[in-house]
Residue, then its C-alpha position, 0 to 999 in steps of 0.5 A: x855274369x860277365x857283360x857283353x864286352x867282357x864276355x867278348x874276352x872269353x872266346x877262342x884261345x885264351x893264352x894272353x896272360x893281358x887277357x887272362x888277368x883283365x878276365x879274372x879282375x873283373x871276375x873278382x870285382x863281382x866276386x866282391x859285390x855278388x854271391x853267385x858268378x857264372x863263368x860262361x866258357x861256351x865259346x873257348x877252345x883253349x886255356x893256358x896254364x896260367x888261365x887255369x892258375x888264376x881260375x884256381x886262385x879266384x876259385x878259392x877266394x870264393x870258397x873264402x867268401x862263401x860265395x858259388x861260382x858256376x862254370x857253364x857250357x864248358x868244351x869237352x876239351x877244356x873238361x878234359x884239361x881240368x880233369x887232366x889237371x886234377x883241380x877239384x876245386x875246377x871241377x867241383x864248380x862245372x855245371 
């Protein structure tokens, strides 16, 4: 799980790809050094596309890797932009 400060990154609207790539490098430094990840999204209101991107791509280094990753506490708005989005592999990994 992301520690305070990073966690600080995931709150409100996501759209800075500044934000969105420090977010996923350090999702995919525990990646590397965890089998399990959650990403806990309780307090986003809105993604970019390129958010979704990047979640896809880092989804997919985990299948890679064998390794689970749970999306938590996801709004009924960005479920709705994955199921939108037809990311199975997004959706597979919601909790």
């Amino acid at each position: 799980m992301l520690t305070n400060d990073e966690n600080d990154l995931l709150q409100g609207e996501i759209i800075s790809n500044e934000t969105i790539n420090r977010i996923f490098n350090k999702l995919e430094n525990q990646l590397l050094d965890q089998k399990e990840v959650i990403v806990d999204l309780k307090e986003v209101i809105f993604i970019s596309v390129y958010f979704l991107e990047r979640l896809e791509v880092f989804l997919e280094k985990a299948k890679q890797l064998d390794a689970i990753i749970k999306i938590i506490n996801v709004q009924p708005a960005i479920y709705k932009v994955f199921r939108v989005a037809k990311i199975k592999a997004i959706l597979d990994s919601v909790s």
